[in-house]
C-alpha positions as a printed Julia matrix, in Angstrom:
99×3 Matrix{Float64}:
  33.76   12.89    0.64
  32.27   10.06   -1.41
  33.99    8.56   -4.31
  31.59    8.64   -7.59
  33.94    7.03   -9.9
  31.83    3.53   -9.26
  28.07    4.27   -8.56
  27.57    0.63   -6.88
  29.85    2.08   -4.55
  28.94    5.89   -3.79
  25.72    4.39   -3.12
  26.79    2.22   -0.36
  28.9     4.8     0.71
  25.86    7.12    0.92
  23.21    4.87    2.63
  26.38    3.91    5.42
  26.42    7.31    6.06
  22.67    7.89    6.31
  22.35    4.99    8.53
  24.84    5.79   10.7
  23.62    9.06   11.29
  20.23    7.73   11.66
  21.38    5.47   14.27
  23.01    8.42   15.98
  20.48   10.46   16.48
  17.99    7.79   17.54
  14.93    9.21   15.96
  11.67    8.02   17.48
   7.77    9.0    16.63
   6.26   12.18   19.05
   4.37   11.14   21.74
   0.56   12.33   20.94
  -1.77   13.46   24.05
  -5.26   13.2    24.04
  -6.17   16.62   23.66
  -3.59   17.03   20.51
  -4.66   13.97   18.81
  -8.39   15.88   18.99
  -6.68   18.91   17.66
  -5.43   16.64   15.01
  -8.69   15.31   14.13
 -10.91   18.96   13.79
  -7.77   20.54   11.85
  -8.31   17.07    9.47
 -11.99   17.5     9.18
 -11.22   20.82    8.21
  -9.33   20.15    5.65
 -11.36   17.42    4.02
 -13.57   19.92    4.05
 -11.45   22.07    1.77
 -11.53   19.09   -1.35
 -12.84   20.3    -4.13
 -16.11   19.04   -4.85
 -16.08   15.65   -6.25
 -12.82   14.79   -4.97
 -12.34   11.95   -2.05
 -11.45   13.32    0.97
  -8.75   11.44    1.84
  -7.16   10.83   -1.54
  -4.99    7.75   -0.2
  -8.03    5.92    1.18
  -9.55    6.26   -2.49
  -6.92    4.62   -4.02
  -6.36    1.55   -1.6
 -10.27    0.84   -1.68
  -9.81    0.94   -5.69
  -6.93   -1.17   -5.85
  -8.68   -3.98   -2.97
 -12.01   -3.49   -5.21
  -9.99   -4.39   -8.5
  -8.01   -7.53   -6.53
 -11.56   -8.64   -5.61
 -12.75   -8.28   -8.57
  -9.55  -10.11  -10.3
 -10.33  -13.01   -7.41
 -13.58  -13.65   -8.54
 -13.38  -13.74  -12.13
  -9.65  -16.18  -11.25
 -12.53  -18.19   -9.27
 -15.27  -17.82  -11.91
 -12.67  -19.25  -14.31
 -11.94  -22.24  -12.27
 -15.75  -23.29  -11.94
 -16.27  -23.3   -15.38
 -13.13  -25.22  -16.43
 -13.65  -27.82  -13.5
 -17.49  -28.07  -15.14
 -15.82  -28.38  -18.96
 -13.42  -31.25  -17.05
 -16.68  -33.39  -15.56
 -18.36  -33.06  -18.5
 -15.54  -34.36  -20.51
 -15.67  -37.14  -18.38
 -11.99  -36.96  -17.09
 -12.55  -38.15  -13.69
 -11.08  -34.92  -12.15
 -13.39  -33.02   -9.62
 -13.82  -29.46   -8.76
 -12.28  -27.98   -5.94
């Protein structure tokens, strides 16, 4: 039984239990043959094949080549920015140089 008069404290009642019984039980990752991870990959070409049309296949891949395109693009404007103050500083003649 867990108290729930103090949450700060049924909370670290809770995740002691959950770790403890995580430790007890040891649970590891399946170990994947050959022929099942080829399975794997026909059953997953399958079901890209499913996506409606216009949607990415694989939905997660989408998003983390969105969110590295926008950091790029956030990196070069950052950079862009630089160059043009470090020109703005030369040309005012303050001695600083670009680096």
């Amino acid at each position: 039984m867990i108290p729930a008069d103090r949450k700060w404290f049924a909370r670290i009642c809770a995740a002691a239990v959950l770790a403890h019984t995580l430790i007890g039980i040891d649970p590891r990752y399946p170990e994947v043959t050959a022929e099942r991870r080829r399975d794997l990959l026909v059953v997953k070409g399958e079901l890209e094949a499913q996506a409606p049309k216009g949607a990415p296949a694989d939905p997660f891949a989408a998003k983390k080549a969105k969110k590295a395109e926008k950091a790029a693009a956030k990196a070069e404007a950052k950079a862009g920015k630089a160059e043009a103050e470090a020109e703005v500083g030369l040309a005012a003649g303050n001695g600083h140089r670009p680096e």
